[in-house]
N, C-alpha and C positions, 0 to 999 in steps of 0.2 A: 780389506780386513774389517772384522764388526767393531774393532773402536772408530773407524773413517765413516760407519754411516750415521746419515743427520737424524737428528732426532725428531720425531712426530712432537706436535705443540700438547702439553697438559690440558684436560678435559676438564679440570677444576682444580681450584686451590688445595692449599695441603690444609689449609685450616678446616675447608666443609669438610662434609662426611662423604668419607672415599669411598668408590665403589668395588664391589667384592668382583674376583676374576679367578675361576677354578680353572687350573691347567689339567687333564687328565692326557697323560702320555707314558707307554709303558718303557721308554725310553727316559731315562733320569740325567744322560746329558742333556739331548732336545728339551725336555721336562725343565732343567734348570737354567737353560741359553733363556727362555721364555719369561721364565719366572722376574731374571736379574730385568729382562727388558722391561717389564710391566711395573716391578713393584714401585719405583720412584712414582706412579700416579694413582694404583692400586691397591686394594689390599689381595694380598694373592694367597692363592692354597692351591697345594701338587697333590694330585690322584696316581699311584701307579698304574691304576688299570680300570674297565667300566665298573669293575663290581663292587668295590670302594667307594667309586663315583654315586654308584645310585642305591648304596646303603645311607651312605650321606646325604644323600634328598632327599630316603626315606625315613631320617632320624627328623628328632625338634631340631636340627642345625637349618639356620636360616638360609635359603637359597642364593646361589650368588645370581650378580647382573648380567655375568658373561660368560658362558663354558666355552672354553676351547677345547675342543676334540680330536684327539687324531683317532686317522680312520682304521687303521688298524691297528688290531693289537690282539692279544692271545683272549681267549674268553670271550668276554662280552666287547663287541668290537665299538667304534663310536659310532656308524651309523645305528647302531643297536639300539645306544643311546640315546640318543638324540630320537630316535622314533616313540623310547619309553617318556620323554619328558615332555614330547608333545601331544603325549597321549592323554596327558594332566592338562585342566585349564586354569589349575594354580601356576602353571610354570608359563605361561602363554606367551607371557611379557619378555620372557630369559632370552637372551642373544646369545646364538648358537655360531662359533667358528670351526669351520672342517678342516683340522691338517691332513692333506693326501696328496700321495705323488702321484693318485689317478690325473690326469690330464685331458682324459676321452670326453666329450661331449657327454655322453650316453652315462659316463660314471659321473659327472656333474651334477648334471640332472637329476641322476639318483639321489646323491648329495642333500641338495638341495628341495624336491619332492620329502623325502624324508623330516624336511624341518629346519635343514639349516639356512641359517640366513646370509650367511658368506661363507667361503671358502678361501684357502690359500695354500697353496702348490710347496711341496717340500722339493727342494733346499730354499729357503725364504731369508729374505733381510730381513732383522728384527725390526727395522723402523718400521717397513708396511704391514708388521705383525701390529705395531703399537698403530700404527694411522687404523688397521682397519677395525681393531677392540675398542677405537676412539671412536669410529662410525659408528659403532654398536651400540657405546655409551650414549655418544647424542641422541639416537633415535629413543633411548629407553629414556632418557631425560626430556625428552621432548612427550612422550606418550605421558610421563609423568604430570607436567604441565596443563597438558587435555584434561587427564582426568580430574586432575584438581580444578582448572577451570568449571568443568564439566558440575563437579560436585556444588561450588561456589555458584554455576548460573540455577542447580536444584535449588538449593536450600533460597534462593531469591524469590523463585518461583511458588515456591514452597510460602513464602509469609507474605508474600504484594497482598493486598487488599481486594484485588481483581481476583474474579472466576478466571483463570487463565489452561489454556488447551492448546497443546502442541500435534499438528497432524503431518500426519508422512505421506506417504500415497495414494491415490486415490480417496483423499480428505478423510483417512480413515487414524481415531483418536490412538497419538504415540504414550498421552503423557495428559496427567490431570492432576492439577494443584488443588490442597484440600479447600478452598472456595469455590471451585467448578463443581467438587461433589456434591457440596451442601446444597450450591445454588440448583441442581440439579438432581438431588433429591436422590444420589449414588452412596450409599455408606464404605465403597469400599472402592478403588478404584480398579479393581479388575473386571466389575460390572459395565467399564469403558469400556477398556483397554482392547483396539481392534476392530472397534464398530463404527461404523462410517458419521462422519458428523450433520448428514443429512436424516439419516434415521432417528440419534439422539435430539437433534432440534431440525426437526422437518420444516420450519418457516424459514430454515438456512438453505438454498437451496445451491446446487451446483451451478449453474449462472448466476448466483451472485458472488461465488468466489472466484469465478472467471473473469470479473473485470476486476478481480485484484491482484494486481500482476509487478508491482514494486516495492520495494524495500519501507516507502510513507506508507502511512497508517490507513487504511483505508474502511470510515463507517460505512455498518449497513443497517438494514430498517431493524427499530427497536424491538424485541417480543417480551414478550409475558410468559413468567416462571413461575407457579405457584402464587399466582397474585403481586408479585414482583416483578419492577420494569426494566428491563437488561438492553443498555445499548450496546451492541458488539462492533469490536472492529478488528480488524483482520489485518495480517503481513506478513506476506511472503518476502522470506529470504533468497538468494539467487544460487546458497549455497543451504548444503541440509546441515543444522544446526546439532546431530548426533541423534534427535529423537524426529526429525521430521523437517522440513524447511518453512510452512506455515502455524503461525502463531496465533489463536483467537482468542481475545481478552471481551468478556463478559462484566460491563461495569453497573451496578444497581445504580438507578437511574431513580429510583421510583421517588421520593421525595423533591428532588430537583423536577419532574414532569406533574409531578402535581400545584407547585410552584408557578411553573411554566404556564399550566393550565388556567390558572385562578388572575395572575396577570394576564394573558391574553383577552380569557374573559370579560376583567375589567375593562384592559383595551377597547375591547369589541363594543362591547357597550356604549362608554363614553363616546368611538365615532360614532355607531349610530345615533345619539342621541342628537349630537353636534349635527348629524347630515340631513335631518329633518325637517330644525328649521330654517337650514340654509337655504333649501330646496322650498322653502315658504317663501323667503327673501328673493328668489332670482322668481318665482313667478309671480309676488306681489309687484313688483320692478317693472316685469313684464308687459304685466297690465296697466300699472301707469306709463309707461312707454308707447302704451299701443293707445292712449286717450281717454284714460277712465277717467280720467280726472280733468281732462281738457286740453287744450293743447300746453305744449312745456315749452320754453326759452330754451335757445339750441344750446346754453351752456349747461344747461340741466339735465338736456338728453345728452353731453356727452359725459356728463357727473355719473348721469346711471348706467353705463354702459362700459367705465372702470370700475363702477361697485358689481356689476351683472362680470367682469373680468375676476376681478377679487377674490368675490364669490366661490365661480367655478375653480379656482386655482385651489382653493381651500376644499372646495367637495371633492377635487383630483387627488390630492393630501391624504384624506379620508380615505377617498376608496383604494390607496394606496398601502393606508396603513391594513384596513381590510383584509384587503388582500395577502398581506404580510403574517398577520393572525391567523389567518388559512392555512398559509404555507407551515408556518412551524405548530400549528396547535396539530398535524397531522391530519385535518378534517377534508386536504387538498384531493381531490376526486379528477381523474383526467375522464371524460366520456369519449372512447375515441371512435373516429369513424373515415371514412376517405373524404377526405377535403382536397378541392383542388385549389392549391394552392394560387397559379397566378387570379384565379377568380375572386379570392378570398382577399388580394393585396390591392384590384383591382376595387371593390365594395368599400373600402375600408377608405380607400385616397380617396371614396367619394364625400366619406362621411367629414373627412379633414376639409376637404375643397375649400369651405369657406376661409377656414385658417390661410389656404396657400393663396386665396385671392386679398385676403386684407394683409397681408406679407409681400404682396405683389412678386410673388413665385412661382417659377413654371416645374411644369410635373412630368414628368414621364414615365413609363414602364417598361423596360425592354426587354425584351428576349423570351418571352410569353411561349410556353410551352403547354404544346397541345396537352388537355389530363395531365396535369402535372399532379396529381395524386402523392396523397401523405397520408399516414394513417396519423389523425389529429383529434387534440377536441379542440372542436372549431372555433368556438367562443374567447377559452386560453390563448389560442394560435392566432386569432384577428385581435386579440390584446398586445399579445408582441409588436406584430406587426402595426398596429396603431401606437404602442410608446415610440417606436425607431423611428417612425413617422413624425410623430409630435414632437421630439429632440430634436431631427433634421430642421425642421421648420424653427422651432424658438430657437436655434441657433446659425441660422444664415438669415443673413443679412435682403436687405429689401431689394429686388431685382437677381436672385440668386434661383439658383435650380436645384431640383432635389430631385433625384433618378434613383427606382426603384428596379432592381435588376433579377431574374430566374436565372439560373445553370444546372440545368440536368448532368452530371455527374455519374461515374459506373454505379458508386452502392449511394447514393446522399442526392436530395435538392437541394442547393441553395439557394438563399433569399436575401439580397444584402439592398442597404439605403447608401445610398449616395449623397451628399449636398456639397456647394462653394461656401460652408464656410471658414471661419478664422483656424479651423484644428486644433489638434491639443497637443501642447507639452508630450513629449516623451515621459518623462516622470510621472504623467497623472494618468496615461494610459492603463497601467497594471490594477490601478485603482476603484477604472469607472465599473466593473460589476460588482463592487464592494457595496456594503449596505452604509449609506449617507454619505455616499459620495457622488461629487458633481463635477467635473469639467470646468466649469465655469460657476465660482462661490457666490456671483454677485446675480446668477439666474434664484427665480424663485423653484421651489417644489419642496418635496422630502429627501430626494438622492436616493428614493426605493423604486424607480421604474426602473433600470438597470438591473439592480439584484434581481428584480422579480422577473423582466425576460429571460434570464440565467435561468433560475429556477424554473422557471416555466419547460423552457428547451431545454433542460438536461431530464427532465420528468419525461419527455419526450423519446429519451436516447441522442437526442442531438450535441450541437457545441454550438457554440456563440464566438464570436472574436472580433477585434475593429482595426484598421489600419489608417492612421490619419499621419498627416506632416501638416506644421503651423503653417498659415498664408493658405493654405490649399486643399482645405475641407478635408471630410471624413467617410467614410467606411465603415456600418456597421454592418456585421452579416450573421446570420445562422444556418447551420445544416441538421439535415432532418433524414434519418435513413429511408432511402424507398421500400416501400411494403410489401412482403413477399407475395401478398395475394390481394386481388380488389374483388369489388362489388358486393356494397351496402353489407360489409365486415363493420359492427358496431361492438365495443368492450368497455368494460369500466374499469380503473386502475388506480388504486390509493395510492397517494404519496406522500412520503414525509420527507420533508429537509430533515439533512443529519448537522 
């Protein structure tokens, strides 16, 4: 009996605003069984037949959320309907229900081809009439949600401060907020809309949105718009966000890089100035060490030979900082060429040697690989490898080893230092290619030879990484992609830390 079935759960309170559910059935019992089911959640309206129905759509009467249809009827049938309302994309949103006692496949299909979105088989319990007008509801409630969302993420976009650019496929422009037009010199955003964002900023280039491939923010090199300096940064989303899945935000830069500029400057200056006459000092030293002056009292010669230590620690400092103004002032130039790599690691533990003999350290190099070939610049690439060297060394202990290691690998060389000594902390591991950080607080330096092999190997393409345990020394290593092609390939390559 229809008072024994359960009732489908309300869709919303009776306080919100109820949604509208047109019954059109030319049947005025079925018409009214329908009606009594719905109304406790709806506001309901009966159509005797389609051509009532779709006079009323096409009056100012506001549309309803739900049409129920049966499928036949004299005149204009329902699927008749239901193909006239889908024929409007004012109605797009409308939840279409088909009453038929068709049951065939082939007439389902029909059904539904036509535009509806569900169906339900006559003789029907009222409750799966009301569960399935409540399907209907949620989905339209839910699309409602979207677009408001939708609307709320525009208008954000719409007043950020950022040139901001949303792209869809094949990095081609979905969406452009009025600071990307300005910045970009568009008065209208239809002069975008469509055009690949390698064409609009061709210093963007498609490998460099290729290595951005996660949901974090990912900068790329600054350009110039009009005399203004844009650092962009790029996010891909893993899902498409309605206009596209990548997001590129355009931020003017230009007063903070001229800022940048004039302190570096200063920087730069000031160590040179400092390394000048440092470098007076250790050869003044020098020459009184070597006898200019006569012979010296052996507490004398070992007085100048902590100020001749001193000294270079502080001109290391200097050339440290140097080098750190290169890197951010953008002025950093890689010159690359094939270097072979164990030859270059090999020259380099010559130049240290004397450290590993007054350390009383043994050395080795294993695993020396015939051409091990990198496309490098060699001078950068023997700096790396000479700070991980010089770390190894100031940090093991007297009688300790320090083994320099090759691994030819399918696509990469690696290059990793070994030493015995003390290791570090777990904690300060994540730490050491941070800028002013150190391992060890109570060693001397800057805490910038770390950041700077970083920078240096990721200019490369490479990575960098260390694995150490306390008591039982450390592991520093990097990898370097092998080169698709050799012989005397020489290139120049600007880089900027972002």
């Amino acid at each position: 009996m229809q008072g024994s079935e359960p009732k489908a759960m309300p869709v919303q309170n009776r306080g919100a605003l109820r949604r509208v559910v047109w019954i059109v059935d030319d049947s005025a019992l079925d018409a009214e069984r329908a009606r009594r089911a719905l109304a406790d959640h709806y506001t309901v309206q009966v159509f005797p037949d389609g051509t009532a129905a779709l006079e009323a759509l096409g009056s100012n009467q506001a549309p309803p959320d739900v049409l129920v249809l049966d499928w036949v009827m004299p005149g204009v049938s329902g699927i008749e309907v239901c193909r006239f309302v889908r024929a409007s994309s004012m109605h797009a949103r409308m939840g279409i229900l088909l009453l038929t006692a068709r049951q065939q496949t082939e007439q389902v299909v029909e059904g539904l081809s036509a535009g509806a979105n569900d169906y339900l088989s006559k003789p029907y319990a009222t409750s799966e009439l009301e569960a399935r007008v409540a399907a209907l509801v949620r989905t339209i409630t839910l699309l409602d949600r979207a677009e408001k969302a939708e609307a709320t993420i525009r208008d954000l976009l719409a007043h950020v401060p950022d040139a901001l650019l949303v792209l869809g496929e094949q990095h081609r422009i979905t969406y452009a907020n009025p600071e990307a037009k300005k910045a970009l010199g568009r008065p209208s955003t239809g002069s975008l809309l469509g055009r690949p964002i390698c064409e609009v900023l061709p210093e963007l280039s498609a490998e460099l949105f290729a290595v951005a491939t996660g949901e974090e923010p990912f900068a790329l090199p600054d350009i110039t718009l009009d005399g203004e300096v844009y650092a962009p940064t790029v996010r891909v989303f893993p899902v498409d966000l309605g206009l596209g899945s990548t997001i590129l935000a355009l931020r003017n830069v230009t007063t903070r890089r001229m800022a940048e500029v004039r302190r570096l400057d200063f920087y730069s200056i000031i160590a040179h100035d400092l390394r000048s006459p440092l470098s007076a000092m250790l050869m003044r030293s020098e020459l009184i060490l070597m006898g200019k002056h006569g012979p010296l009292p052996r507490e004398v010669i070992v007085d100048l030979h902590k100020m001749q230590g001193s000294i270079r620690t502080l001109v290391g400092m200097i050339n440290d900082f140097l080098d750190l103004a290169s890197i951010e002032g953008g002025h950093y130039k890689l010159n690359k060429e094939d270097v072979d790599l164990g030859a270059l690691v090999e020259s380099t533990a010559d130049l240290l040697r004397p450290l590993l003999v007054s350390g009383e350290l043994s050395f080795e190099l294993r695993g020396t690989i015939r051409q091990a070939a990198v496309l490098a610049d060699r001078r950068r690439l023997a700096q790396v490898i000479a700070n991980l060297l010089s770390n190894a060394i100031k940090f093991t202990p007297r009688g300790g080893k320090i083994t320099a290691a090759l691994e030819d690998a399918e696509t990469y060389i690696e290059m990793a230092v070994e030493d015995t000594g003390g290791g570090i902390p777990s904690d300060q591991i994540p730490k050491l290619f941070q800028r002013y950080s150190r391992a060890d607080s109570r060693m001397s330096g800057t805490g910038l030879g770390l950041m700077i092999v970083r920078e240096v190997v990721e200019a490369h393409g490479g990575t960098v990484g260390v694995e150490s345990t306390p008591g039982r020394g450390s592991r520093f290593w990097f990898r370097l992609p092998k080169p698709s092609g050799r012989g005397g390939h020489r290139s120049a390559l600007a880089f900027h830390a972002g």
